[in-house]
ZAMARGU-4260 file (C-alpha; in steps of 0.2 Angstrom, whole numbers, plus 5000, padded with zeros to 4 digits):
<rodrens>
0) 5402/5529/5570 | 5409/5539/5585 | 5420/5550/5574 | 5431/5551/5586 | 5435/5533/5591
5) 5449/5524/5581 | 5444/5509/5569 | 5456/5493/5564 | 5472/5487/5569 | 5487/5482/5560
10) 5502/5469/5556 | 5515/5470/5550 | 5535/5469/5551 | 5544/5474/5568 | 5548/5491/5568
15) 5540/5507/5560 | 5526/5505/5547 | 5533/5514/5530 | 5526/5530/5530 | 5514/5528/5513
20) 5505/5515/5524 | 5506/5525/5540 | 5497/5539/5530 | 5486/5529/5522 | 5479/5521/5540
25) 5478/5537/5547 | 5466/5542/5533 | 5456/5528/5537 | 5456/5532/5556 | 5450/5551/5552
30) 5435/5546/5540 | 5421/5551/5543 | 5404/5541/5539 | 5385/5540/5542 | 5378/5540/5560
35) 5369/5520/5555 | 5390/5514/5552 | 5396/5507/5567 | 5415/5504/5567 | 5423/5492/5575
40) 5443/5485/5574 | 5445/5468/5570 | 5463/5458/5568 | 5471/5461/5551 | 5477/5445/5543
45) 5496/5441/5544 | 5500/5434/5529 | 5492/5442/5513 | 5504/5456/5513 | 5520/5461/5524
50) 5508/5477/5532 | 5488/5476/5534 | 5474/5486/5540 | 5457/5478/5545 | 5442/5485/5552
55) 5421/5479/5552 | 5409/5489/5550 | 5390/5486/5553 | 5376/5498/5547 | 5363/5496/5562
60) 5345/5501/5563 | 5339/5504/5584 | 5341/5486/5590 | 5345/5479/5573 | 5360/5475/5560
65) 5354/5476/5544 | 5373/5472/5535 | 5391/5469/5542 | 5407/5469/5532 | 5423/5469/5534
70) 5436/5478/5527 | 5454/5474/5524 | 5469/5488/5516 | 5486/5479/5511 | 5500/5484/5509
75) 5517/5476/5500 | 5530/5493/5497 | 5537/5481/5484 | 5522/5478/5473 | 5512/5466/5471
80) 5510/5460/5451 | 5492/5454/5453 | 5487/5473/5460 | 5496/5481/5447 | 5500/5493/5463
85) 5506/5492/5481 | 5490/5493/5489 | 5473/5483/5488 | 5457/5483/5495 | 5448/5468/5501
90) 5431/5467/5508 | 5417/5457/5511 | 5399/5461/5515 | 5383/5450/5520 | 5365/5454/5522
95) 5350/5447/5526 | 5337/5446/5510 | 5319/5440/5510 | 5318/5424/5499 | 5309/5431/5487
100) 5322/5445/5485 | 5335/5430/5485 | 5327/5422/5471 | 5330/5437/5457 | 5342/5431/5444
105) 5348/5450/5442 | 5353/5450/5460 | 5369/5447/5458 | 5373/5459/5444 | 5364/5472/5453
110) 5375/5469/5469 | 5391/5469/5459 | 5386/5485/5452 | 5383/5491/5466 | 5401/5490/5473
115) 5409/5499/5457 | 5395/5512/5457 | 5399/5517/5475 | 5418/5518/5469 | 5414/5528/5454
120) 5399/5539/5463 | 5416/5546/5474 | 5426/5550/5460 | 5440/5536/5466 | 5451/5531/5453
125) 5453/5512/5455 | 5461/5496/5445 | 5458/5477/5444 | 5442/5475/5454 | 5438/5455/5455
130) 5425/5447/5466 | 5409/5434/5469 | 5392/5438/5474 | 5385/5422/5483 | 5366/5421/5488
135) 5363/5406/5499 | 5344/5400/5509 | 5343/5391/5524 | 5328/5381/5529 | 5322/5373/5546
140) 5317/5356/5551 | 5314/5347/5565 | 5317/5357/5584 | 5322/5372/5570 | 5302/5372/5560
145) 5295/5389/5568 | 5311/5399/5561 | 5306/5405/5544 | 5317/5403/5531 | 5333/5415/5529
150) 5342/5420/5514 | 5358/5429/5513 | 5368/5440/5500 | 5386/5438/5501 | 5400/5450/5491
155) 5418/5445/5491 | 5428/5459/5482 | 5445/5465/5480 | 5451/5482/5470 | 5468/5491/5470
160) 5463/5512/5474 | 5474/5519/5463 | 5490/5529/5472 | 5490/5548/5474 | 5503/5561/5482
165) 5517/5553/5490 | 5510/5534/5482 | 5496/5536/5495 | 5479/5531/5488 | 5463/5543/5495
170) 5458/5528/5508 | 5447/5540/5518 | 5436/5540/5503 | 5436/5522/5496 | 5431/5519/5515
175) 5418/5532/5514 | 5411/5524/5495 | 5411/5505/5503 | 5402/5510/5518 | 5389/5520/5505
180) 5391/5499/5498 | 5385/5492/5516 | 5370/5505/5517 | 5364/5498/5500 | 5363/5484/5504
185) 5357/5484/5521 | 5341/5495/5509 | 5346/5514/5519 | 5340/5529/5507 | 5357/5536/5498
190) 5367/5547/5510 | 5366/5561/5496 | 5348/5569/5493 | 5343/5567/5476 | 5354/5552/5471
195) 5342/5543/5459 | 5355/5530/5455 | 5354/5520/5469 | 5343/5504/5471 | 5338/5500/5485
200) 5333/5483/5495 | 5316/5483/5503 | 5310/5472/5519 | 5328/5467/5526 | 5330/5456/5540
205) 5345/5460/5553 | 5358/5444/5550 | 5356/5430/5563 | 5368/5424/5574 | 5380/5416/5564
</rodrens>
């Protein structure tokens, strides 16, 4: 990512965003991630919470995306009984799998772990995660034979970052733990030498056009 390029874009009320929010987006703007995470701002939805933040992200290799996600932060300053908090997290990622890699039963275990390991690895305090992991195959018939057949891994997630000074969660570093999610699934070596607890993916395919 160009570290000095702002990510996302926002909704919201009409007027000034409440400062928590604010703070927290500007965390998120500053982070600083891996060279193979491109960011790039997406439209935040408008009615899961009264302010929200959304970004995507692709981890890219040359030519070739090996994962894209996308990343939403919400706010409500009144609470939100389901989060059990004022802000939540929302994220999905996709990858390209070979089908033999599809066909693992422990896939979607492994996946899931995956996301509250990358959480936990970055010391982040976080509350009600929830979530499905989806693995689907397509295959080709008729003008479509030649194409080989795809299989793709799909993880829809949600978490509430616990809040820090000021009821501003660390965002910088929950952004910094789900683009550590994206490069594990795309099968990148772990960004810190020496880290034996990450599984990787080998012979991933870049997503096709969707």
């Amino acid at each position: 990512m160009d570290e000095s390029k702002e990510a996302g874009s926002t909704t919201g009320p009409g007027g000034a965003p409440p400062p928590p929010f604010r703070s927290a987006v500007d965390a998120l703007r500053g982070a600083r991630l891996r060279p193979q995470i491109e960011v790039e701002p997406t439209p935040a939805p408008k009615r899961l919470a009264p302010y929200a933040y959304a970004l995507e992200a692709a981890v890219v290799d040359g030519e070739e995306d090996l994962a894209d996600g996308r990343l939403v932060l919400l706010y409500d300053p009144a609470g939100h009984d389901a989060w059990h908090g004022t802000f939540r997290l929302v994220t999905l990622v996709r990858a390209e799998l070979e089908p033999e890699m599809a066909a693992d039963p422990l896939l979607p275990d492994v996946c899931w772990s995956w996301l509250t390991g990358a959480l936990t690895a970055r010391g982040l305090a976080f509350g009600e995660p929830s979530g499905t992991v989806t693995r689907a195959s397509s295959h080709y018939f008729g003008g479509l034979s030649e194409r080989p057949a795809a299989s793709q891994i799909e993880i829809r997630a949600s978490w509430t970052p616990r809040e820090g000074l000021g009821g501003v969660p660390d965002t910088a570093t929950h952004l910094v733990a789900w683009c550590d999610l994206l490069a594990q699934v795309a099968g990148l070596p772990p960004a810190a030498p020496g880290d034996a607890s990450v599984v990787t993916l080998p012979q991933r395919r870049g997503p096709q056009s969707r």
